[in-house]
N, C-alpha and C positions, 0 to 999 in steps of 0.2 A: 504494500500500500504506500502510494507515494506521501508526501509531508502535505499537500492540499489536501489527500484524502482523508490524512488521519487529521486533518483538524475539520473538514467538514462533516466528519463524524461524531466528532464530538459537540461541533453545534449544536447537530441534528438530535444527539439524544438528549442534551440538556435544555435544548426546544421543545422537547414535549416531555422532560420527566417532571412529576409531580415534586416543585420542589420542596425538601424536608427544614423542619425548623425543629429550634431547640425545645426540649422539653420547659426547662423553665418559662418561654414565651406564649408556649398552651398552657401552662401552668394558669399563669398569671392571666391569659384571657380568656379561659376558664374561669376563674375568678371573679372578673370583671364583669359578665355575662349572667352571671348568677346575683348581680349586687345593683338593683337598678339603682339608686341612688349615686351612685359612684359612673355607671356605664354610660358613659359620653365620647365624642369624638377628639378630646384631649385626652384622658384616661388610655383609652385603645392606644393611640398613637405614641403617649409614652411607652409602653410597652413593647411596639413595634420599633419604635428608635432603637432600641436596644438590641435589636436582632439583623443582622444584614441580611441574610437569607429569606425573612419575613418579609424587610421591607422591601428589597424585588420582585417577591413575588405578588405584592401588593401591584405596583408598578407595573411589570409585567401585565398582570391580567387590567390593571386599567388601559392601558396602550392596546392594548386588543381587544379591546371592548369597548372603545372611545364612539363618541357620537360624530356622524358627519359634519353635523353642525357643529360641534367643539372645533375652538380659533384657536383657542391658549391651551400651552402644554401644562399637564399637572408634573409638578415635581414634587409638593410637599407632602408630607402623610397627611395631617391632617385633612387639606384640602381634599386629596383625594378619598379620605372617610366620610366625607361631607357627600360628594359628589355621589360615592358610590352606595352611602346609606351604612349602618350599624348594621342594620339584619343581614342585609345585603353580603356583606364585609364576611358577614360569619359562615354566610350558608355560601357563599362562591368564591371565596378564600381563605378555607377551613385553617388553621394550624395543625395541620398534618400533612404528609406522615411525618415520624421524628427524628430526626440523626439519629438521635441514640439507640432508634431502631435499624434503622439501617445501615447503619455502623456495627449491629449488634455480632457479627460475623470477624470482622475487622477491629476490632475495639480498640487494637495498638496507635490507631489510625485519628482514637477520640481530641486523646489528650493535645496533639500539634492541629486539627482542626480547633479546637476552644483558645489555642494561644494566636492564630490568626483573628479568631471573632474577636477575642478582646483585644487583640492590637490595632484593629479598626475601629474600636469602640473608642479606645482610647486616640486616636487620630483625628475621630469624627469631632470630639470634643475639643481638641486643640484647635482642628480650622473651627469651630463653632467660637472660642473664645478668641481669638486672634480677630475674625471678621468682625466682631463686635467690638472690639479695639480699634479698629478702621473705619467703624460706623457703617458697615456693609449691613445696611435694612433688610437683606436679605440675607441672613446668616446659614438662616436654618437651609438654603441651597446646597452652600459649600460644605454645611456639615453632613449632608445625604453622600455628596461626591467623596467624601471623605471616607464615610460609612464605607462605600461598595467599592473605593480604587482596590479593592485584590479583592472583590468576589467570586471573576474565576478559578482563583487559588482555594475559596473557600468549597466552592463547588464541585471542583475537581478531589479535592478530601474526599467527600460523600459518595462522589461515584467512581473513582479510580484509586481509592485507598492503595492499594498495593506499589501502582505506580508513583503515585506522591511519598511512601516510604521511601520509596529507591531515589527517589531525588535528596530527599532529606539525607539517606544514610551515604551518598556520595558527596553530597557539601560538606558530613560531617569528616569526612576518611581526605579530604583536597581542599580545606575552606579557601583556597588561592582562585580558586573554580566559580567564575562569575554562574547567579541562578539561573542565565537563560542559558547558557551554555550547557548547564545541566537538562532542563526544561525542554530543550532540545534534543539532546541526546536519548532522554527514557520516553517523553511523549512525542515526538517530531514536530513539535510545534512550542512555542511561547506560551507562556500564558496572558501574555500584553496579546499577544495577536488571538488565542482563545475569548480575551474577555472585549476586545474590538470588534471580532464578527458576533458575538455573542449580543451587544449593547444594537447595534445594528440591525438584526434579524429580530430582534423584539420591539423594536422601534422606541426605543428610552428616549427619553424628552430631549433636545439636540442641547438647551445646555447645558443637564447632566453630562454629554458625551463631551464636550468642549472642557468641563469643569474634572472629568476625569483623565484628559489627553493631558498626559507629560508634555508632549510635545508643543503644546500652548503655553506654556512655564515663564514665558512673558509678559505675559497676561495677570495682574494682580490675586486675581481671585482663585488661578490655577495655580497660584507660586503658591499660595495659604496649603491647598488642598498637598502640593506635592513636598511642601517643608513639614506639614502635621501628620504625614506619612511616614516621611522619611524620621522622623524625630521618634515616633510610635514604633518603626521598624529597629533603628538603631539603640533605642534604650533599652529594646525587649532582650538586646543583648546583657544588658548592664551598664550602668550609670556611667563605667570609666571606656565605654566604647569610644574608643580610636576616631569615630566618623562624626564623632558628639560635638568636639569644640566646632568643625565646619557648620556644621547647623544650626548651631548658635549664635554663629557670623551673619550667617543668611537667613535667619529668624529675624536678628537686630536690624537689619537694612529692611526687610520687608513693611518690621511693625516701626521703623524710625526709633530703632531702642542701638543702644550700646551693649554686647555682648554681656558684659557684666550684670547689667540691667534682665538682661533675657534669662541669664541660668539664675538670678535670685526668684524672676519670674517662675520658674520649673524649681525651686528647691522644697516647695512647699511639699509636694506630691515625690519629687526623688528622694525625699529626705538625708540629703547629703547636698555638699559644697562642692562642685566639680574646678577641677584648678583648669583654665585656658591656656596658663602660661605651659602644661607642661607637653612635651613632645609627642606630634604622632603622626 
């Protein structure tokens, strides 16, 4: 199978697989469902912030379910709860089935699927506070774009466990081994180039897909989304990661801070003092 085939194959299946959410997020709207007083379309939608995999398939089935007449693209949960109704939301975009079911064969496969969600979770939160720092009136954009830039990393967990081990256990055996080069060699394709035909073929709101392309990283609002990424991906290393003072630099210049300024900004949550001055 050539390299176009095996990435139009996995379009294809992740085009029509029912996708899975975490147990916690049926948990909780679960919950919510059962407690009118509390069940609103804020309620729901915190919930769904929470979960990447929720919030696209929200996305998802409104993009294919959009009305002729609709001008304006939905990109926010809420709006789109609004749009599509509470009942609506439950009976035709259930919270199921669950990772942790479908994992349940793979299980070795859970634990680096959960440290991707939260390293998006935690991203999503940095472009959400950083844009609100710039007065970006549309925060809650950047923090969605934020939420899903490695969805198809998360996706690809769920349905190709085996595969995504072998990439993990070869960056851990050569970490000199840039990810796509790995990403390439077990699956024949990227996962930038998986989650670009993927955003595509579902037809995601065009500035979600602007707000997710690195390659727009000129653009202020994409520099937020690809420095609260890159900041989420590098600390998951550890506070003294090597690639942390450059982020720091390019944190300080985006928000008009002084590097120093920025890591007092992040000390709160790293609970340590990271030294700039020292070599990396």
């Amino acid at each position: 199978m050539s390299e176009t085939e095996k990435l139009d194959h996995w379009v294809a299946v992740l085009s029509s697989a029912d996708l899975p959410v975490l147990k916690h997020t049926a948990r909780e709207l679960a919950t919510l469902r059962e407690d009118d007083r509390r069940l609103d379309a804020n309620s729901v939608a915190a919930v769904i912030a929470d979960d990447p995999i929720m919030t696209v398939k929200l996305l998802r089935f409104l993009q294919h379910h959009k009305h002729k007449v609709q001008t304006t693209e939905v990109v926010q949960i809420e709006q789109a709860l609004m749009m599509l109704g509470i009942g609506a939301f439950f009976n035709k975009v259930p919270p199921a089935p669950l990772v942790e079911d479908v994992l349940k064969l793979n299980i070795t496969a859970l634990p680096p699927l959960l440290r991707v969600v939260h390293r998006s979770k935690r991203a999503s939160q940095y472009a959400k506070d950083w844009a609100a720092q710039l007065r970006d009136l549309h925060y809650e954009e950047v923090r969605i774009a934020a939420l899903l830039h490695d969805i198809a990393e998360i996706l690809m967990w769920c349905f190709a466990p085996q595969q995504m081990l072998q990439i993990n256990a070869l960056k851990l055996k050569d970490k000199t081994q840039r990810s796509r080069e790995v990403q390439q060699q077990i699956l024949g394709f990227t996962l930038f180039d998986l989650q670009r035909e993927l955003a595509v073929r579902w037809g995601m709101p065009k500035l979600l897909l602007t707000l997710m392309n690195d390659s727009c990283s000129n653009q202020p609002r994409v520099r937020n989304v690809v420095l609260a990424v890159n900041l989420a991906r590098h600390s998951a290393q550890g506070w003294d990661d090597a690639a942390l003072p450059d982020d720091y630099n390019e944190i300080a210049e985006l928000l008009r801070l002084s590097p120093e300024a920025v890591m007092v900004m992040l000390e709160a949550e790293a609970g340590l003092v990271c030294d700039l001055s020292k070599p990396h």
